[in-house]
N, C-alpha and C positions, 0 to 999 in steps of 0.2 A: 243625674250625673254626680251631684251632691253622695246621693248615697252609694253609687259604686265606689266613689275617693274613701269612702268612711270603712266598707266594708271590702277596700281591695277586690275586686271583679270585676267584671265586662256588662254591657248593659242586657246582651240575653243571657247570662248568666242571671242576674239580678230580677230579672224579668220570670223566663221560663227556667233556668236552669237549674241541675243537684249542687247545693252547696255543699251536701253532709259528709260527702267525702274527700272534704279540703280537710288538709293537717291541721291542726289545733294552732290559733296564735299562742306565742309566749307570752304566759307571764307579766302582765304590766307591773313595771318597776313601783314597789309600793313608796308611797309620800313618806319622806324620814318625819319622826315623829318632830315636837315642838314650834318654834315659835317663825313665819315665813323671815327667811334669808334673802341676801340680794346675790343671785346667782349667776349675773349678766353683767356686774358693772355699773349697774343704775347712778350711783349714787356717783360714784368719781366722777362719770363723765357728766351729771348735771353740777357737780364743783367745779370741771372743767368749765363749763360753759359760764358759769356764775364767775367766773376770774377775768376769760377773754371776752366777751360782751361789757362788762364796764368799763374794763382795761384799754378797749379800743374806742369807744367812747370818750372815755377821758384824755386818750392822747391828744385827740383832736381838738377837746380845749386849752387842753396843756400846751399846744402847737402854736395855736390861736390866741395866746396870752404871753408868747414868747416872742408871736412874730409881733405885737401890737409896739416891741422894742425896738424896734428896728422901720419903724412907721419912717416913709421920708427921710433914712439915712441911705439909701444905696440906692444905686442906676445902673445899668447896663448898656453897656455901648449905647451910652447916650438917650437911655432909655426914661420909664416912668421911674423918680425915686422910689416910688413902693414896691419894686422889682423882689429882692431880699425878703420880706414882707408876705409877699403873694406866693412864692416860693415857697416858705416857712408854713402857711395855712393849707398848701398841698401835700407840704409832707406829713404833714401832721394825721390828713386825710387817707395818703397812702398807708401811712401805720395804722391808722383805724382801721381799715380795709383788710389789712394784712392780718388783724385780730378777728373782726366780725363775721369775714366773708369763710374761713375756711371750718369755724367753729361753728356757723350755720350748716354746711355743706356735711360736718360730720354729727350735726345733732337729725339731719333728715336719713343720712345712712342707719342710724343706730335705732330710730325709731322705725325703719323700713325691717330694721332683723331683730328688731325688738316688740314687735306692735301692743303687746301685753305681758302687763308687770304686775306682779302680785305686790300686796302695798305689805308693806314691812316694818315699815317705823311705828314706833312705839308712839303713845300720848308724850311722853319724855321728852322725846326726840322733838316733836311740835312744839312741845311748849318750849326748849330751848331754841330753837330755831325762831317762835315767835321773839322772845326776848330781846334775842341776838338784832332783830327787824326793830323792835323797840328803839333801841338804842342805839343802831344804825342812822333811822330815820331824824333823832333828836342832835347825834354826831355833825349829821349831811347838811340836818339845816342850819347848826352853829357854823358849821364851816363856811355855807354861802352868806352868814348874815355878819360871818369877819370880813370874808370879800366886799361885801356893801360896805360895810365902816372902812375899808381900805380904800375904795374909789373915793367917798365921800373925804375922807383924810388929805389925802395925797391929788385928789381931783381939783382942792383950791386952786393949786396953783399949776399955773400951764407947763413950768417946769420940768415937772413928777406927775404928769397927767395919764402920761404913757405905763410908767410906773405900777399906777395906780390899778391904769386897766389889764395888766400881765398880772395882779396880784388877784386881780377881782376873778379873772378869769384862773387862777391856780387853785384857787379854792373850792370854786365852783366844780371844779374838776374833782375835786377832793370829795365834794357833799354828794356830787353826781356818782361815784363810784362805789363809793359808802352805799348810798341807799336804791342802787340797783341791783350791787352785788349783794348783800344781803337780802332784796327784796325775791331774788332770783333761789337764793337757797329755801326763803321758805315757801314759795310758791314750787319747788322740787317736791314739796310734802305732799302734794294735791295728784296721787297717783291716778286718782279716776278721769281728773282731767285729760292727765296725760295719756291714757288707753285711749280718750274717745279721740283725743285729737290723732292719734294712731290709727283708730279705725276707719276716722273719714280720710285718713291719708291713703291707706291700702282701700277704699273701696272708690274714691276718684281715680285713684291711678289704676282699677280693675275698669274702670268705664271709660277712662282714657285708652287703655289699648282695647277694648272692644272696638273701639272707634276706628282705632288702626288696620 
């Protein structure tokens, strides 16, 4: 079956049949010469994904460090004071969602019409991308380790305690998005990965509907 799809025919065609007086194919479009291109997009839509995957990550500590303000200040009809609070870390979650869930959904369509990609980037391209991770990663962890000296600061006192932990957690958010989304651009560079994890996508989802 394989080889009547390769050579357009029927299976007794392929079997017994005259192929010699089928018209000639056209012409395969010859390969423009120089260096492979990205002719699909590859690369936006893995910055795309590299923006919204930490972006919605971080909301939800961002959320989480705002609603820690509001800890015990609000009730509802007579309700728990952390009403406001609990609230605040759902929305937070909603926004995450709104970021994760739909950029997941279009990184599985684009791998399904994309399954293989010719790798393009240059050595250049890598080593700036590692860099870029380099100094991401040294960014991400200063910023979480001002949030500790923020807790540990403003933590003495029960006053500014809450304070402390909306700061802790702002930062975090900061170091967490730093060194995802960077770590997410240079791991874009790893095109072999990305074919194979495309192949066992298209070849589960071929043994998925056999099944059907």
């Amino acid at each position: 079956l394989k080889l009547c799809q390769i050579f357009e025919c029927t299976l007794d065609d392929l079997v017994q049949g005259d192929l010699t007086g089928r018209a000639p194919e056209p012409e395969a479009v010859s390969v423009p010469a120089g260096p492979p291109t990205d002719v699909c997009g590859y690369d936006e839509h893995q910055r795309m994904m590299a923006f919204r995957v930490p972006t919605g990550v971080a909301a939800i500590l961002v959320m989480c460090g705002i609603a820690f303000l509001f800890e015990g200040s609000f009730s509802f009809m007579g309700g728990d004071a952390d009403t406001l609070m609990i609230v605040l870390i759902l929305l937070g979650v909603l926004v995450g969602l709104a970021f994760t869930v739909p950029a997941g959904m279009e990184h599985a369509a684009f791998m399904k019409a994309h399954p293989y990609i010719e790798d393009f980037y240059t050595e250049d391209d890598r080593a700036s991308a590692r860099r870029d991770l380099s100094r991401a990663i040294v960014a991400g962890i200063a910023a979480i380790f001002v949030g500790v000296a923020c807790i540990m600061v403003f933590g003495e006192h029960r006053d500014t305690e809450l304070q402390g932990l909306c700061l802790l957690m702002l930062f975090v958010a900061l170091g967490v998005w730093l060194i995802v989304r960077y770590g997410m651009l240079f791991g874009r560079m790893n095109i072999a990965e990305y074919n194979k994890s495309a192949a066992e996508e298209l070849e589960m989802e071929d043994i998925v509907n056999a099944q059907v």
